[in-house]
C-alpha positions as CSV (number, residue, x, y, z in Angstrom):
1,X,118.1,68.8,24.1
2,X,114.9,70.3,24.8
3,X,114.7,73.9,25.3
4,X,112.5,75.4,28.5
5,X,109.7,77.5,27.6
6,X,108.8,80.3,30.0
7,X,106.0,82.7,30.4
8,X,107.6,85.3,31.4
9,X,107.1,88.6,33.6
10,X,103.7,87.8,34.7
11,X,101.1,90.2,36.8
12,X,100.7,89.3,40.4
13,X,97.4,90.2,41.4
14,X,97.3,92.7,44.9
15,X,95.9,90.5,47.1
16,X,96.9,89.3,51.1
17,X,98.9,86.0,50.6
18,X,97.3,83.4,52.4
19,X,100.7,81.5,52.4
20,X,102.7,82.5,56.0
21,X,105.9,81.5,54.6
22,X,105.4,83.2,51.3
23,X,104.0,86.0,52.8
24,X,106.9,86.8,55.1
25,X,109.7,86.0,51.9
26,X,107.7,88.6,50.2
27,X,107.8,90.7,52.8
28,X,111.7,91.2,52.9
29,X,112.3,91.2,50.0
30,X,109.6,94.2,49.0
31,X,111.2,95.9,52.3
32,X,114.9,95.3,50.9
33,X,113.9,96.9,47.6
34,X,111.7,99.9,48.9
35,X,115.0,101.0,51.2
36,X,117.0,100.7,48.2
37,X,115.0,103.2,46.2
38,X,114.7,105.6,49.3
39,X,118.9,105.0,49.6
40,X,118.7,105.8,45.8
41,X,116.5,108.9,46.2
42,X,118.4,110.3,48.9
43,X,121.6,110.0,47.3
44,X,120.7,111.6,43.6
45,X,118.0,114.4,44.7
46,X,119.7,115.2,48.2
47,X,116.6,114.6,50.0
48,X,115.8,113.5,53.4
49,X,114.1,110.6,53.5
50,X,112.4,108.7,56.9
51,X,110.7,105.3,55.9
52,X,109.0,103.3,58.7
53,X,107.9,99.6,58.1
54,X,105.8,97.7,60.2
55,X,105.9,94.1,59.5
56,X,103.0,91.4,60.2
57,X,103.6,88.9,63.8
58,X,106.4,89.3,66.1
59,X,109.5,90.4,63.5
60,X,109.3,94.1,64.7
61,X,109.5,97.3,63.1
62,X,112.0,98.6,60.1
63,X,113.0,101.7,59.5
64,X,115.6,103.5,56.9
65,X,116.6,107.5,57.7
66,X,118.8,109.7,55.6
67,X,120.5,111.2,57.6
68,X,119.1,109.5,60.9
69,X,115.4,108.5,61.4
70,X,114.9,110.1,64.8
71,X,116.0,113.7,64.0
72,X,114.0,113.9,61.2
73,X,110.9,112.0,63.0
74,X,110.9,114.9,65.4
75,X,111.3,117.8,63.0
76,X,108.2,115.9,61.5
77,X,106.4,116.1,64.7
78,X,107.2,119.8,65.5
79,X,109.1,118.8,68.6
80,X,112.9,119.9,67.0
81,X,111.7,122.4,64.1
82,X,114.4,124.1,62.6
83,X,113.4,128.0,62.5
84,X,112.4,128.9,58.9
85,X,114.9,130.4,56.4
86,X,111.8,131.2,53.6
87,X,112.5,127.7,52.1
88,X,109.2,126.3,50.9
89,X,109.5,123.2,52.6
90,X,110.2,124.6,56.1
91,X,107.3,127.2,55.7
92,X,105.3,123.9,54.7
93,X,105.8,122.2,57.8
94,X,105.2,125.4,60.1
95,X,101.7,126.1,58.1
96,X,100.7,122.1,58.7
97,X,101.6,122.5,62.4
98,X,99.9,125.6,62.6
99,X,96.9,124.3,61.3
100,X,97.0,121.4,63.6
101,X,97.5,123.5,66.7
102,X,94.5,125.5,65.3
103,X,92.3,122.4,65.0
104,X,93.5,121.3,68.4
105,X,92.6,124.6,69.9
106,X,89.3,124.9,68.0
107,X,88.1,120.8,69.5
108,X,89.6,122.1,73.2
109,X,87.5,125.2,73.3
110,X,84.1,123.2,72.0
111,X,84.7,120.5,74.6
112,X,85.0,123.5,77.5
113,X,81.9,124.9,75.9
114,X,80.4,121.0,76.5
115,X,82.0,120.7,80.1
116,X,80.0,123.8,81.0
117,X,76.9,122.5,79.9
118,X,77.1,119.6,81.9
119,X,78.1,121.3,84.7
120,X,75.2,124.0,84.6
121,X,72.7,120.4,83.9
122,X,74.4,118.7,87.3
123,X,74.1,122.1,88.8
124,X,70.2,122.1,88.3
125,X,70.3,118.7,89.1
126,X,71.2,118.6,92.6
127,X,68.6,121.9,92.9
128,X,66.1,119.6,91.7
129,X,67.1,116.7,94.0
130,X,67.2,119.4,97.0
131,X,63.8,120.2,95.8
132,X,62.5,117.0,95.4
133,X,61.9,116.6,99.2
134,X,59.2,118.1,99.2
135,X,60.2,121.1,98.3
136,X,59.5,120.8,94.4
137,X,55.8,120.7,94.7
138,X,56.1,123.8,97.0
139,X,57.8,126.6,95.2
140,X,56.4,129.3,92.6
141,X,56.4,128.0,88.7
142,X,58.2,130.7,88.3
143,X,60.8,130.2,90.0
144,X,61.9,127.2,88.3
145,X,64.4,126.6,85.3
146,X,63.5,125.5,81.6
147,X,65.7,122.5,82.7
148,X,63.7,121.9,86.2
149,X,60.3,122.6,84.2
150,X,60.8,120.0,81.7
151,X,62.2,117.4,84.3
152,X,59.2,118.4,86.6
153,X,56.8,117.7,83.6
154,X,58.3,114.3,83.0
155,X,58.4,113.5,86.9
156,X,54.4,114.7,86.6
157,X,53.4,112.1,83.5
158,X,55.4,109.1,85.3
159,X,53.7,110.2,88.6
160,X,50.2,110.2,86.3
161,X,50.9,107.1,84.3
162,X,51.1,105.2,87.9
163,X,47.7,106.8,88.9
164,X,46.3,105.5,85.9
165,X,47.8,102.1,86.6
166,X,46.6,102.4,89.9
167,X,43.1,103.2,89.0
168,X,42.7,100.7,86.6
169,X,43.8,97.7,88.7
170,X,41.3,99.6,91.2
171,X,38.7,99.0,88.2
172,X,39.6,95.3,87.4
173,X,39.5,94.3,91.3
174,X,36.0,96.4,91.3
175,X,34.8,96.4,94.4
176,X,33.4,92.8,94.9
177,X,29.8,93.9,96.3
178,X,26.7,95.1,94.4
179,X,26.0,97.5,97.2
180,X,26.9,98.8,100.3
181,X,24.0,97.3,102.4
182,X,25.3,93.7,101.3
183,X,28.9,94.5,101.9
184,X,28.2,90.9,103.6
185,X,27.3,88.8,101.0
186,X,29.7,89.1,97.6
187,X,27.9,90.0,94.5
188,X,29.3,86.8,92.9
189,X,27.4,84.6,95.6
190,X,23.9,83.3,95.0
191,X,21.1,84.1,97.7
């Protein structure tokens, strides 16, 4: 009788599986053991535990709670937070809410400071567009805004890029006579 030879325990590179079936097999059965060891966890050290899996296609989500997953998701969330009792783990989780209602507070006030700023722009704005019949060219430099001056000097170097324009297509279509007396005869006509 001839005796099997194995290899053994060998080392599974980490890489995606390429297999769909293989890939799904390993799937559960990493899920099955990774709830087990939360279960185990739980039960030795007393801790609670929340462990939420996500699984590739159309199986769903898994999830394994000591006690229950949803109480603990919200205490996680700051929705249900238990009032401290100067346990390090409850003063934890008030200093990391804290700290994101700090964070939330500090983005909120910098995106009033930029709402303002765009309102004072489309303010200034609509002045310029009131202006801008006719009115613009009329009133005192000084009366005018950093923000109208600089969009006045841009409206003035379009407005003088077309004159050049202008004046150049003027120059290319010169006049087609020599002089004025033979306005008559073009200059490109022999006499």
């Amino acid at each position: 009788m001839k005796t099997r030879i194995s290899k053994g325990r060998q080392r599974v590179d980490m890489v995606k599986m390429k297999n769909v079936r293989n890939l799904q097999v390993t799937f559960s059965k990493h899920r099955a053991r990774l709830f087990k060891k939360a279960s185990e966890l739980c039960t030795l050290c007393g801790a609670e535990i929340v462990v939420v899996v996500y699984s590739l296609g159309d199986k769903g989500v898994f999830s394994f709670g000591h006690p229950s997953v949803n109480p603990l998701v919200e205490r996680f969330l700051g929705r249900n937070l238990p009032q401290p009792n100067n346990d390090d783990h409850n003063q934890q989780i008030v200093a990391c809410r804290e700290a994101g209602i700090r964070e939330l507070n500090t983005k909120l006030m910098n995106l009033e400071g930029v709402l303002q700023m765009e309102k004072n722009r489309g303010e200034s704005l609509r002045e310029i567009r009131k202006r801008a019949n006719g009115l613009l060219w009329q009133s005192p430099m000084e009366e005018l805004h950093l923000f109208q001056l600089q969009h006045l000097k841009k409206a003035l170097e379009i407005l003088k890029k077309k004159v050049e324009k202008e004046e150049q297509m003027v120059n290319n279509n010169a006049f087609p006579f020599q002089t004025l007396g033979s306005a008559w005869t073009p200059s490109n006509c022999v006499r």
